[in-house]
N, C-alpha and C positions, 0 to 999 in steps of 0.2 A: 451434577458434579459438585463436591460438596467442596468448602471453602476453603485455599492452603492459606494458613501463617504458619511465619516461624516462632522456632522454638520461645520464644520469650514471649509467644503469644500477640504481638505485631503484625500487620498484614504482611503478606509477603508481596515481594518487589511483580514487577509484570512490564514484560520486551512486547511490543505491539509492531505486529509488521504489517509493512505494507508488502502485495505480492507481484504484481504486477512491475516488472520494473525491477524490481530488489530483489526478489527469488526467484520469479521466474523471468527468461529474456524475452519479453513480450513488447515492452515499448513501440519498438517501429511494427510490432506488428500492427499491432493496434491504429498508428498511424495510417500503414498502408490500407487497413480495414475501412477507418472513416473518411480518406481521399477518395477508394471505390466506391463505399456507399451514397457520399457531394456526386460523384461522378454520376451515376445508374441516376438521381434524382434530378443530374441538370443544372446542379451547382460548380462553382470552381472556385476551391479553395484549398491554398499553395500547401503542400506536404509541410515545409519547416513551419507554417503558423501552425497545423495538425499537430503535427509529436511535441510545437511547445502546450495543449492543452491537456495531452497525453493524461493522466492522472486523475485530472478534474472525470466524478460523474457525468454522463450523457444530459443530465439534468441540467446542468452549470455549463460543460463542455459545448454543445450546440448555443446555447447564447451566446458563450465568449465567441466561437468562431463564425455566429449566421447573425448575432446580433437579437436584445433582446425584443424588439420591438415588431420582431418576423412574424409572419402568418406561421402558428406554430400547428397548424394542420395537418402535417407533414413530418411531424418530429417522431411520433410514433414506427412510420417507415421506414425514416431514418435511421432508428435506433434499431428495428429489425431486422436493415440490411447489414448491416454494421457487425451485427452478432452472429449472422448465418457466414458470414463472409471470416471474421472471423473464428468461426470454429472448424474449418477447412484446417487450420493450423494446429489442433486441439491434437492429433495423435503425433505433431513430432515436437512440443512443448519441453522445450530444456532448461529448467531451473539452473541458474549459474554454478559455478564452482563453489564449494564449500556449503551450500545455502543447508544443508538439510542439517551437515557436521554443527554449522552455525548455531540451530536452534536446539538442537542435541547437547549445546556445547551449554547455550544460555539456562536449559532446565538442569542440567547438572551442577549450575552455580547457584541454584535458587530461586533463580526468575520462573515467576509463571506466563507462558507463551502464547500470547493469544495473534492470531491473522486478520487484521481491520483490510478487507478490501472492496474497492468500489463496487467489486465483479459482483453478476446475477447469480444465481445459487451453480447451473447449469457451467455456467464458465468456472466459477471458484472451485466445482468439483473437481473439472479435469485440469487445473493449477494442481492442487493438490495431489490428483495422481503423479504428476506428472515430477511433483517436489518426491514424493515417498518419506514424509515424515510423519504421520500421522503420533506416534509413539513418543513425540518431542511435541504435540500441541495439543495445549488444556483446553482452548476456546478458541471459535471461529464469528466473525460477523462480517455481513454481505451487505449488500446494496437494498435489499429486502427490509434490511430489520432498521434502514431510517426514511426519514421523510426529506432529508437534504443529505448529500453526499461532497465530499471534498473539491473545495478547500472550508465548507463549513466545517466545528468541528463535532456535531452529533456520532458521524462516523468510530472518532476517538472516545467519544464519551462512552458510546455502545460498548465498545472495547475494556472501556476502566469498568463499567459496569458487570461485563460477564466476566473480568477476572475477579471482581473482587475487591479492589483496590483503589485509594484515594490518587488522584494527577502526580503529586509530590513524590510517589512510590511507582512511577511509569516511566519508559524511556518508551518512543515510537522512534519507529524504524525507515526509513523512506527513499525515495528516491528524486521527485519533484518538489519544486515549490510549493506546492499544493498541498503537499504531506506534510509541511513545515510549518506552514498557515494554518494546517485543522489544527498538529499537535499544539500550535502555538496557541491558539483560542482555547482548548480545551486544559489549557496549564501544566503542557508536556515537555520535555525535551525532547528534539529531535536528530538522531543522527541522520545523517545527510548520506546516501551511495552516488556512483558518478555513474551507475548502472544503467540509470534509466536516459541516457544524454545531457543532462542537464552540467553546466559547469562546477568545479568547488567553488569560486568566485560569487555566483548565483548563488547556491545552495546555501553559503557562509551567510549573503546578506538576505538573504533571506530570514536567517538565525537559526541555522543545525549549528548544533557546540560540538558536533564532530564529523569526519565525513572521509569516506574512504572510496576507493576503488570499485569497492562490491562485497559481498561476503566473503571470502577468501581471507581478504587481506583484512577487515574485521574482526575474524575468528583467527587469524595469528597475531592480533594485539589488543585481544581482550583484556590481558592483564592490565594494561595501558590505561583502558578507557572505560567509558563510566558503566558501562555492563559487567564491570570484573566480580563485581557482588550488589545483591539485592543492597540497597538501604535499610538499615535499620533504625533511624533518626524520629 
């Protein structure tokens, strides 16, 4: 895919989204995914600590909630069960309201659209079915194409890198803390959705400079906020 700037020969701007959570309504699923998989291995650990790791890689994810210091023998299975279990859910996958108008709405203003998600190639695929925007996204990057995953921010960088584009000329898109901590390491702004569970209160101190409802209500006050046009500074 060969490299957009604008006309003045400038990079052009680049919206990084996170999918999980933000476009598509997966969150609790995910949750319920790794409370069954604790469960099947003989662990027990509480649902509300689960959807707050929600975001974070399985990498990071299983530390924070089993601790890092665990027999990590078992994390492999872990992460297997998790993923079979989730993909039960994979044919009724509902990307929120507005989410596809959304990025349809950001390539029309300039921005190039690239998808940062934690997810394995397998799951990102049927996200993507399941959004039907393919026609509104320039680049994708997975869990595959890093060696740490969020809240590190390689994820983000991979991201600046297949659009194209320097952090200053990026807005990441998110729903967790998580997503706020890579864009924020990686020299991003991040808008904050209340999509994935997480509070505005949270997401604010966390540091999203903006934070909505979901897509929806995003893509009815674009003009408002900082996605209304690529930068050209």
């Amino acid at each position: 895919m060969s490299e957009e700037r604008s006309p003045d020969g400038a990079h052009a701007g680049a919206v990084l989204f996170d999918v999980d959570g933000t476009l598509i309504d997966t969150a609790y699923l995910h949750a319920v995914a790794w409370w069954q998989a604790f469960r099947q291995a003989g662990l027990t650990v509480p649902m509300a600590r689960t959807h707050r790791a929600i975001g974070m890689g399985s990498d990071h994810l299983l530390d924070h909630l089993l601790g890092p210091d665990r027999d990590k023998d078992g994390d492999s299975a872990l992460s297997a069960s998790h993923n079979a279990l989730f993909a039960a859910y994979w044919p009724s996958l509902q990307p929120f309201d507005g989410a596809a108008r959304l990025l349809h709405a950001c390539r029309q203003r300039g921005w190039r659209v690239v998808l940062a998600s934690s997810a394995k190639e397998d799951e990102l695929s049927a996200m993507r079915a399941a959004l039907n925007a393919e026609d509104s996204i320039d680049a994708v990057t997975g869990a595959g194409d890093v060696a740490s995953s969020k809240p590190a921010p390689d994820l983000v960088e991979q991201a600046l890198e297949r659009a194209g584009v320097p952090p200053e000329r990026a807005v990441f898109v998110g729903d967790t803390r998580w997503d706020v901590e890579a864009a924020a390491r990686a020299g991003v702004p991040c808008i904050g959705m209340l999509s994935g569970g997480w509070s505005r209160a949270e997401l604010e101190q966390a540091g999203a400079v903006e934070v909505y409802e979901g897509p929806a209500e995003l893509l009815g006050k674009l003009d408002g906020s900082i996605l209304s046009q690529p930068s050209k500074d």
